[in-house]
C-alpha positions in Angstrom: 84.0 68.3 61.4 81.8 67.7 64.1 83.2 69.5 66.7 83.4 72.9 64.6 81.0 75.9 65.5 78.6 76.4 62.6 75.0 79.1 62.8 73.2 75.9 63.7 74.8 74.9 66.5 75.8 78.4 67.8 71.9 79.3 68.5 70.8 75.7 69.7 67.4 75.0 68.2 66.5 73.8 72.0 66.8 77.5 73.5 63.1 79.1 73.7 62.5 81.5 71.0 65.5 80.6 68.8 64.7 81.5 65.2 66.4 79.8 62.7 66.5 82.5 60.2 68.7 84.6 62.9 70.6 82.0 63.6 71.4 81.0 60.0 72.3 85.2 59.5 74.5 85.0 62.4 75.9 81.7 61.8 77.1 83.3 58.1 78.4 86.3 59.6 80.8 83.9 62.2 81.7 81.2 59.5 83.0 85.0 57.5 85.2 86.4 60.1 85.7 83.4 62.0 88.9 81.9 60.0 90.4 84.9 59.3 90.2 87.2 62.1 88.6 85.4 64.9 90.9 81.9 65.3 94.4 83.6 64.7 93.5 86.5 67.6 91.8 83.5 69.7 95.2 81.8 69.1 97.3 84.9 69.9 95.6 85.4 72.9 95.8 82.2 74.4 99.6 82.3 73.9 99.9 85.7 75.7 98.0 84.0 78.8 100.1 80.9 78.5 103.2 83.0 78.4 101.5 85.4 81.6 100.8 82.0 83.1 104.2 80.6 83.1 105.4 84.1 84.6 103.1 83.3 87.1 103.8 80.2 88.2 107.8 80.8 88.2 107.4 83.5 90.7 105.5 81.7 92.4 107.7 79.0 92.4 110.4 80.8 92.8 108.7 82.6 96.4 107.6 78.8 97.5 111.2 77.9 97.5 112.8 80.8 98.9 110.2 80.7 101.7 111.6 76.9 102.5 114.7 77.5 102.3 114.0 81.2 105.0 112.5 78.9 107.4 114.6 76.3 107.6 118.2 77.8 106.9 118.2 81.6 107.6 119.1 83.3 111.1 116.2 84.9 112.5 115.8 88.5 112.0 117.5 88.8 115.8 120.2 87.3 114.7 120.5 88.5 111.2 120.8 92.5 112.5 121.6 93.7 116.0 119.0 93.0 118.3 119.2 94.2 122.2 116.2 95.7 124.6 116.8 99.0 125.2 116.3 99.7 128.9 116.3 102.7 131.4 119.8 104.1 132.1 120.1 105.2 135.8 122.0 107.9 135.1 120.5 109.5 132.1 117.1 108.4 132.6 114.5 108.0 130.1 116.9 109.3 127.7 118.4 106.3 126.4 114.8 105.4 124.9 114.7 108.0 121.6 111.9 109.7 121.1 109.1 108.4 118.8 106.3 109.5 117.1 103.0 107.8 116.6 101.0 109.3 113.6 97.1 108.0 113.5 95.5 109.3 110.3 91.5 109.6 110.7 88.6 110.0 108.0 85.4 110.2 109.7 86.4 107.2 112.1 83.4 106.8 114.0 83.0 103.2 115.3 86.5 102.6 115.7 88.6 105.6 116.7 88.8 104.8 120.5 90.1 101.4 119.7 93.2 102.9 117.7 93.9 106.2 120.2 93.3 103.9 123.2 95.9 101.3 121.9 98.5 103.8 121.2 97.9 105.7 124.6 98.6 102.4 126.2 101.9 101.7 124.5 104.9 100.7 126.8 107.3 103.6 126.4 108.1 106.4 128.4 105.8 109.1 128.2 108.2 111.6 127.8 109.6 110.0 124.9 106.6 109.3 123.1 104.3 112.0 121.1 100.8 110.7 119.8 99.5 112.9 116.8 95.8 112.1 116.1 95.4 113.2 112.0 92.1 114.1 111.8 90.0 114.5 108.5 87.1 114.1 109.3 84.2 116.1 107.2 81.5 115.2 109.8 82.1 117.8 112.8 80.0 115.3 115.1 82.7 112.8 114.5 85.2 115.7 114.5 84.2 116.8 118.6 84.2 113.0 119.3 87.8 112.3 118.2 88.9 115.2 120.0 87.6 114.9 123.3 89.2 111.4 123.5 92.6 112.9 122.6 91.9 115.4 125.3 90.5 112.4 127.7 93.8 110.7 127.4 95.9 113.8 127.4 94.2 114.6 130.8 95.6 111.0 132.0 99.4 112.4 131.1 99.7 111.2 127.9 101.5 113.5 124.9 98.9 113.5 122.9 98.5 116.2 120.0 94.8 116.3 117.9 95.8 118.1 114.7 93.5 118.8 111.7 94.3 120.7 108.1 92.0 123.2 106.3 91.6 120.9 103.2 92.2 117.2 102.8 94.9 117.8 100.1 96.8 114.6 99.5 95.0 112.4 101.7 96.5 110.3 103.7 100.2 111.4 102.1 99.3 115.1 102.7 98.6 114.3 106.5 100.9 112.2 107.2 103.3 114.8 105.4 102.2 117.9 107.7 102.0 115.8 110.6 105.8 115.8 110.2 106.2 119.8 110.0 104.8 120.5 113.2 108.0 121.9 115.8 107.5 119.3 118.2 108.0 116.5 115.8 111.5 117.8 115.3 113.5 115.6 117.6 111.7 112.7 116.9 113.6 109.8 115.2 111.2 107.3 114.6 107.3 107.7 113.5 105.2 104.7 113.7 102.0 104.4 111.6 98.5 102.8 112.9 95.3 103.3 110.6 92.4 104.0 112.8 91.4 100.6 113.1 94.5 99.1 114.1 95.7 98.0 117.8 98.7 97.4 118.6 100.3 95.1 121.5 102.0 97.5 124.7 105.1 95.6 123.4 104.9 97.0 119.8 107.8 99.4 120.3 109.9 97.7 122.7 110.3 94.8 120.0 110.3 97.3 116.6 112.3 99.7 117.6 116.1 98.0 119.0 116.4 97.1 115.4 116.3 100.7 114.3 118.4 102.1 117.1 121.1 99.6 116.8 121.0 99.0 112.9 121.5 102.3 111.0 120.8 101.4 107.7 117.5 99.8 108.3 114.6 102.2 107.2 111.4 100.6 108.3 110.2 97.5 110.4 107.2 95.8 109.4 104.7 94.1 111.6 102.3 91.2 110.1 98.3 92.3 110.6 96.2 90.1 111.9 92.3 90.6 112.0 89.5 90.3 114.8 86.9 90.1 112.1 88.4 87.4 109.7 85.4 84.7 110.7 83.1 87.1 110.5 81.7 86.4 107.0 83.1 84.3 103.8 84.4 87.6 102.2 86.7 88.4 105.5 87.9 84.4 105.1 88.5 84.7 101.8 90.9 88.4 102.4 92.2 86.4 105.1 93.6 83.9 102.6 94.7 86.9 100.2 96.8 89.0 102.7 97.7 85.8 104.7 100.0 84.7 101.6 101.3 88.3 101.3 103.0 88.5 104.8 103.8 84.8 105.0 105.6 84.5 101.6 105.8 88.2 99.8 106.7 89.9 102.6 108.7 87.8 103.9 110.7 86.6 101.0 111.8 90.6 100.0 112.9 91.4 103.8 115.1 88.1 103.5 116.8 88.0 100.1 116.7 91.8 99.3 115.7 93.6 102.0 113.2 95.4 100.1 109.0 95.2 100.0 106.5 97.2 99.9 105.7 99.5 102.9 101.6 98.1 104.0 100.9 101.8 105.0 100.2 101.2 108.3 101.5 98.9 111.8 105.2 99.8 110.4 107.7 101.9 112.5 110.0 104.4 110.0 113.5 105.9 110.6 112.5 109.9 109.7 116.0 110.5 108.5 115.3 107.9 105.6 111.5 109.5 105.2 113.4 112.7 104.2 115.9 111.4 102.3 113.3 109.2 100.4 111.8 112.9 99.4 109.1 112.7 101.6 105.6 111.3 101.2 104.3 112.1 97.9 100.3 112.2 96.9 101.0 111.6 93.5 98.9 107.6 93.5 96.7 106.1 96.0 99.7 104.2 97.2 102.2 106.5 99.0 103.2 103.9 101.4 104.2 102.1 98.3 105.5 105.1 96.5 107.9 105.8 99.9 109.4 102.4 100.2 110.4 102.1 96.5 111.9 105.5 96.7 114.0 105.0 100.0 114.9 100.8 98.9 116.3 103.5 96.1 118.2 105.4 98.2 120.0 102.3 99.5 118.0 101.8 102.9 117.1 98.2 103.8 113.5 97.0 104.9 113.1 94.3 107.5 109.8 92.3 108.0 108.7 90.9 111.3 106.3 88.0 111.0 106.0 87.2 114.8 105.3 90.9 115.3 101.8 91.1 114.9 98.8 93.8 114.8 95.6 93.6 114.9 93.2 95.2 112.3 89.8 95.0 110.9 89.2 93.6 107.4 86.4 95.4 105.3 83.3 93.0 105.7 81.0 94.9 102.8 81.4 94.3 99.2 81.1 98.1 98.9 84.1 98.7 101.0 86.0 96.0 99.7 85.8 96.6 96.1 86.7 100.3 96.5 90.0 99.1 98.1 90.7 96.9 95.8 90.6 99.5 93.4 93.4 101.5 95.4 95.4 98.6 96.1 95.3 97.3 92.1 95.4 101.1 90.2 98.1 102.5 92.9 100.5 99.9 92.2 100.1 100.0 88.1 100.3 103.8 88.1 103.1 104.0 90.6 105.0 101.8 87.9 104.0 103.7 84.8 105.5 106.6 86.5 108.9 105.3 88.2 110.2 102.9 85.9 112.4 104.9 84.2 113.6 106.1 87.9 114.4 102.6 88.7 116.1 101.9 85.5 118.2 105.3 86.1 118.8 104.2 89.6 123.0 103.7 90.3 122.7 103.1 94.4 121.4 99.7 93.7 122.4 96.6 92.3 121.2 95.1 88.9 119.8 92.4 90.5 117.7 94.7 93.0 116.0 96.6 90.2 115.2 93.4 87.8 113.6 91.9 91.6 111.7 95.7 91.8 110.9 96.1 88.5 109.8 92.3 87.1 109.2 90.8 90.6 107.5 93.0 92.6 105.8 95.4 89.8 105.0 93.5 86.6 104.3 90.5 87.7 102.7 90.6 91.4 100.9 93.9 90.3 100.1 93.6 86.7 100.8 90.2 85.4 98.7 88.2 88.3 95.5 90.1 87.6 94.9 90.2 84.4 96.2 86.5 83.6 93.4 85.7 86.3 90.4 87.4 84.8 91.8 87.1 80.3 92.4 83.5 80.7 89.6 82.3 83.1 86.7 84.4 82.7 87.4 85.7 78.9 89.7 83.2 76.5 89.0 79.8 78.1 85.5 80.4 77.9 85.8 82.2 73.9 88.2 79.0 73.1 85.0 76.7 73.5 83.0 78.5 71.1 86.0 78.3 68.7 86.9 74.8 68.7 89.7 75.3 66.5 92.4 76.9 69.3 93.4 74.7 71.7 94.5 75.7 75.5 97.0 72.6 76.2 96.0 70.9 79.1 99.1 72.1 81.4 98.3 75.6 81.4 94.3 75.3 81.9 94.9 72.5 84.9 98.1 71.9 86.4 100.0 75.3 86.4 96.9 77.0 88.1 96.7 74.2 90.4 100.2 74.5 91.3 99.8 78.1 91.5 97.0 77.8 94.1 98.4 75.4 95.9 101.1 77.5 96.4 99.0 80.8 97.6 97.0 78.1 99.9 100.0 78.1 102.2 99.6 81.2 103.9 96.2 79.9 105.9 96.1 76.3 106.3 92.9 76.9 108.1 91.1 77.9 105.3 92.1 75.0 103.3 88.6 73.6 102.3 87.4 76.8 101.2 90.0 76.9 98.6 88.5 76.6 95.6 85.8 78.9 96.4 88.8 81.1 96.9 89.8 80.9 93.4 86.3 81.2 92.3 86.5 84.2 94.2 89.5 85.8 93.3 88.6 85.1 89.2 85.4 87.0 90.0 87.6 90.2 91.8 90.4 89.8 89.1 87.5 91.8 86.7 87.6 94.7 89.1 91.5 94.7 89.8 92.7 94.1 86.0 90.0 97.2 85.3 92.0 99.2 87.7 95.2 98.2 87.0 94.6 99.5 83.2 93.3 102.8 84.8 96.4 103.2 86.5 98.7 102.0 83.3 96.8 105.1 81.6 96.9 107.5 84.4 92.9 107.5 83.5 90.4 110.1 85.6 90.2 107.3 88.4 93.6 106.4 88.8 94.0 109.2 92.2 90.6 108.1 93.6 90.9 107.4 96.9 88.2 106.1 99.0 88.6 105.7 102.8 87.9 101.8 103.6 85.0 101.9 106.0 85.5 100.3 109.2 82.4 98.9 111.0 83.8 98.2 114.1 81.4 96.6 116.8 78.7 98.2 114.9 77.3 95.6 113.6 77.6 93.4 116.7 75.7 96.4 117.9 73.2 96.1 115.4 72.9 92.4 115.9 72.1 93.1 119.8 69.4 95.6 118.7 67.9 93.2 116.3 67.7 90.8 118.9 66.2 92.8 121.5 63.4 94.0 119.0 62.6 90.2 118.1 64.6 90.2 115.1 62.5 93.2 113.5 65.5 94.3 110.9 65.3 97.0 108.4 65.9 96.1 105.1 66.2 99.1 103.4 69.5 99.8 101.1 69.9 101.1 97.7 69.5 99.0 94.7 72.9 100.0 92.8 74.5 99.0 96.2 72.8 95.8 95.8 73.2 94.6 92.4 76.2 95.0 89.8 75.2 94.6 86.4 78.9 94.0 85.0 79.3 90.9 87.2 75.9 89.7 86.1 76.8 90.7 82.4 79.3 88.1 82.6 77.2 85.7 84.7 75.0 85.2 81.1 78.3 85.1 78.6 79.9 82.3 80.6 76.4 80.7 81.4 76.2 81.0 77.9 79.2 78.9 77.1 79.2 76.3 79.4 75.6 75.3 78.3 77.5 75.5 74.6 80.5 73.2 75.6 78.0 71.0 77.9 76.0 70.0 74.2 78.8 70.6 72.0 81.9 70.5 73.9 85.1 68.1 74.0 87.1 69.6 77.2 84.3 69.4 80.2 85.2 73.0 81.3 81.2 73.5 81.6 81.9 71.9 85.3 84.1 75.0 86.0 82.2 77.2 84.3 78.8 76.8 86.0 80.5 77.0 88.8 82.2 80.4 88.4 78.5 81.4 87.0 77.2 80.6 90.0 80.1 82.6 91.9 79.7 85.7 89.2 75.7 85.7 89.9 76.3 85.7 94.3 78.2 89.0 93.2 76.1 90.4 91.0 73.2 90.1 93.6 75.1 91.6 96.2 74.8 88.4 98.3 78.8 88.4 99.7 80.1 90.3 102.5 78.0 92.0 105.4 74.6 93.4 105.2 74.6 96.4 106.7 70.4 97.7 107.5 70.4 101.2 106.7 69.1 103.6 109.2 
């Protein structure tokens, strides 16, 4: 048979220094194991990524139609729960507003703490029913006496306005957000609303969050959508844009409508306190405790509700270093949050059946498991391994249409960024490596699984930057660490597929060497460190 590997073929004569004497060794080594070991686990795993494929593609399905049927049959969320503006009562005042508190956890927020505290200092609420607690982190003591004298700047203005800091950063973000919430003057507060340091809300924010808590007791939390002021700012911002666009359009939105459940985003979400402590508090035991409080409290009984046309805006990480680190969080969190509350979900007797299958298969296995490492086993490891081994067969349907269907579907959350779809997926098969590493850390509760690394936020720095380069005729400093620079496991896997799309272009049947140069050539921008910002060092 012709289209069967052999030794000759595996080491083409035409490749520079091939020796035919190696070749012949290895080819007898993979004409050994080949038939017995290497087709049958080729085979096996091809039907595992059909099967995770499949999975895929009917929640995906499944969202797409939902989604349809939200927008064009379902009451909006004003008319699905009680809806009415709360306004000032002559008699008693300011007190019909209830008093809120705004929490802004900070980690050595340099370029973009002003943005956050000002926008929260400029809410629209009365300023007697409003407390403003500035979390602060920060290791750097420069940064430290910064952040303070702006909470003491706007605090001089009137504002209620409390800079609190801890003696170690135990927890993280869950261990300040947690003794944020001890402090006696949070104690009549109701409602705590969350904003990361680079986050802005509208003045409107709480007048349009908050009626639904007041008037609708069993709603725990109210979600805005992000939105970001950096999103054109390079190809990696577009291509986040595309990622978390899909999330709030469909994920979100489809959870807040059928089950009233989804996961908490961490930040630009307003919380009932009551169902916080019920819940059991926020807990530091992943890098997702906005995740790990939302299952916990959708536990309890409480019902989520997402507003799409309530919108903040935020800053997406524009360096590969920065995004690859949250990416990390975002992928391990989730896995390890699962490993450990499964069981707790299964136990569960406040909700239905129907709730825990959605929590359990729905939002756990497959969006946090199942989607990443179908992405990278089928597309970057058995697709490319099947051309080598002639003899499995990936049927046409679940190498072409179902992932075209599938991205398709995800396309709908940015029409915008229609024509840079496909680099999108190239994209996303190149990230899946990193998130289907990370979710396995978190399956195993590895040594990295409680890493957590604070997303740097640029700010206007870099617009600063550019100004300076300008001014000084475009003199730029180039210096930055090589292991920033280049990743060896992306180029790693640069050469293996290089390798088999120059093996299927000579030897091949399927014409998957079109795709695979191409995701070569996405694997190599990577690896080079040529995505994302540039930042000069100093």
């Amino acid at each position: 048979m012709g289209d069967v590997i052999s030794g000759k073929n595996l080491i083409p004569e035409s490749f520079p220094g091939a020796s035919v004497d190696l070749a012949a060794q290895i080819g007898l080594l993979w004409d050994l194991i080949k038939a017995p070991l290497i087709v049958p686990l080729l085979r096996l795993a091809v039907y595992i990524c059909l099967a995770m494929t499949v999975m895929l593609f009917l929640e995906r399905l499944y969202m797409g139609i939902v989604i349809v049927l939200v927008k064009l049959f379902w009451k909006k969320p004003d008319k699905r729960y009680k809806w009415e503006p709360i306004r000032d009562d002559l008699e008693i005042g300011n007190s019909a507003f209830p008093l809120v508190l705004i929490q802004i956890p900070m980690f050595n927020e340099k370029e973009v703490y002003k943005i956050s505290i000002g926008a929260a200092c400029n809410l629209s609420w009365p300023s007697d029913r409003l407390v403003i607690q500035v979390l602060d982190d920060s290791t750097d003591f420069v940064i430290k006496d910064m952040i303070e004298k702006e909470c003491q700047r706007w605090a001089s203005k009137g504002v209620n306005i409390r800079y609190q800091i801890r003696e170690s950063r135990g927890g993280y973000k869950a261990g300040a957000l947690k003794e944020g919430l001890k402090h006696d003057y949070v104690k009549d507060c109701e409602y705590v609303t969350i904003f990361d340091a680079d986050f802005r809300p509208e003045p409107d924010f709480l007048r349009r969050a908050i009626p639904f808590l007041e008037f609708n007791p069993q709603i725990a939390l109210v979600q805005a959508r992000w939105r970001f002021v950096n999103s054109d700012e390079c190809l990696l911002t577009r291509m986040q844009e595309m990622s978390l666009d899909y999330h709030f359009t469909v994920e979100q939105e489809v959870g807040s409508a059928t089950h009233a459940f989804f996961g908490f985003n961490g930040t630009g979400g307003v919380w009932r306190i009551a169902a916080i402590n019920e819940a059991g508090g926020w807990k530091d035991r992943t890098t997702v405790e906005d995740m790990d409080l939302a299952v916990r409290a959708g536990l309890k009984g409480w019902k989520f509700l997402y507003l799409g046309d309530l919108q903040v805006k935020s800053e997406l990480p524009s360096t590969f270093k920065a995004f690859r680190y949250q990416q990390h969080r975002w992928s391990c969190g989730p896995a390890n949050l699962f490993r450990k509350m499964v069981m707790e979900i299964v136990k569960n007797k406040k909700v239905t059946v129907w709730k825990k299958l959605y929590v359990i298969y729905s939002f756990f296995f497959v969006r946090k498991i199942i989607a990443h490492m179908v992405t990278f086993f089928f597309f970057c490891v058995v697709l490319p391994l099947t051309i080598l081994v002639p003899e499995v067969d990936v049927p046409i349907w679940g190498a072409i249409y179902i992932p075209c269907v599938i991205t398709t579907l995800n396309s709908v959350g940015t029409p915008r960024s229609i024509h840079l779809l496909f680099y999108w997926i190239l994209f996303e098969n190149v990230m899946s490596l990193h998130r289907t590493k990370a979710t396995f850390i978190g399956l195993l509760d590895a040594k990295r699984s409680n890493e957590w690394v604070v997303t740097e936020k640029l700010g206007d720095a870099l617009k600063n930057n550019k100004s300076n380069a300008k001014a000084k005729k475009f003199k730029i400093n180039f210096n930055f660490k090589f292991g920033d620079r280049i990743h060896l496991t992306e180029l790693g896997f640069a050469a293996f597929l290089f390798f088999t799309g120059c093996y299927d272009f000579m030897y091949g049947k399927h014409n998957y060497f079109i795709y695979i140069f191409l995701q070569t050539i996405t694997f190599l921008i990577v690896g080079f460190g040529y995505v994302g910002t540039i930042v000069p060092s100093s």
